[in-house]
N, C-alpha and C positions, 0 to 999 in steps of 0.2 A: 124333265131334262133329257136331252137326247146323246147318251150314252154310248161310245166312249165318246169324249171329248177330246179337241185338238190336243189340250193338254196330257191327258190320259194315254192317248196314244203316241205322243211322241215321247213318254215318260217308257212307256211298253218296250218301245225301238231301240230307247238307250238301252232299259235292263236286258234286253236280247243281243246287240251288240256286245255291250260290257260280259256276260257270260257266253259269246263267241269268243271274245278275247281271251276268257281263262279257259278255254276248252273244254267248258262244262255244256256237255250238249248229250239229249239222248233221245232216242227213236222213237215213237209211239209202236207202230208200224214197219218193221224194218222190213219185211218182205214189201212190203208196199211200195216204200222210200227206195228199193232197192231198183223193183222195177222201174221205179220212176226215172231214177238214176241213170241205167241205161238206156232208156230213153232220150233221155235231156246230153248221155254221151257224157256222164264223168263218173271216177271213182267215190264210192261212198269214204272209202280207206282213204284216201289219197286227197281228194279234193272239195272234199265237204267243208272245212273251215274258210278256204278261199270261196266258196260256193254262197255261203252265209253269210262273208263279208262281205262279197260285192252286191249281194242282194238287199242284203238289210240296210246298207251305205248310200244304194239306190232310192230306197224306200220313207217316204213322207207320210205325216197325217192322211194327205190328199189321198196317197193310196189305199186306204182302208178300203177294203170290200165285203167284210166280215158282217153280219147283223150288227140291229142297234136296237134296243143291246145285244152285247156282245151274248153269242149261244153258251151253253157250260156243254162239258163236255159228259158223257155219259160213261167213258172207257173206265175200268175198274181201278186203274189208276192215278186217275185224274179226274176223277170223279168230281163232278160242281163243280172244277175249275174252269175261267170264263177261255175262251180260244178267240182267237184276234187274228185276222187272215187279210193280207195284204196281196194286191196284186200288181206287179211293174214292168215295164220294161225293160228285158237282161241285154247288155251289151254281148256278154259271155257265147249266151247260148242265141242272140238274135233271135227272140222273140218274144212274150207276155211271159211271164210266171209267177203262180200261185201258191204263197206260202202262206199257210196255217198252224200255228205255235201259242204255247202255253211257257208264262215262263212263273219259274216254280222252286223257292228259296236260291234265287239267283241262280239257277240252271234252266235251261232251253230245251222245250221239249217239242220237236218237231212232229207234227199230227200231217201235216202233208207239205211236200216239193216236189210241186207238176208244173209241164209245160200250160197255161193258163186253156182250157177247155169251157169255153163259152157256153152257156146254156141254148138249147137246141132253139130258137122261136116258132112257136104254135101255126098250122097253118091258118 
């Protein structure tokens, strides 16, 4: 079976929506996320729940760009948990972004939100 499945992952997008909604969300990386942040030009304080809602509202199966299967993650925290990385089109910030989240007794744990960075092609 090739892993996750349509269904798997749109089951993933609702439980990360739904714990968007109750404000249950936490950082892997916050120095990370932070850079990233201004970069992408919004507050982590301020604008992160409108930032994951219109992202993850954006976001379909189709999007997936995560391994298959999904990788686990190695961080001491989250340890074997599997991570699931979507990449879409932001109206927001007009242009690709790549989100990478673990979601984990109905909370959202963001592991990366970057502007979408393409892999380099060999020459």
């Amino acid at each position: 079976m090739n892993r996750p499945s349509h269904k798997e992952l749109f089951g993933k997008l609702r439980a990360a929506r739904k714990a968007v909604d109750q404000k249950c969300i936490f950082l892997l990386n916050q120095a990370a996320i932070a850079a990233d942040a201004i970069e992408l030009d919004y507050s982590l304080k301020l604008d992160l729940i409108d930032v994951l809602t219109e992202i993850l509202n954006a976001c379909s199966p189709a999007d997936y760009t995560g391994a298959r299967p999904p990788q686990r993650s190695y961080e001491q925290e989250l340890k074997g948990l599997e991570l699931f990385a979507f990449t879409v089109e932001s109206q927001r910030f007009k242009c690709r972004v790549y989100l990478k989240f673990i979601v984990m007794e109905d909370a959202l744990w963001i592991v990366s939100l970057h502007q979408h960075r393409p892999e380099k092609e060999e020459p």
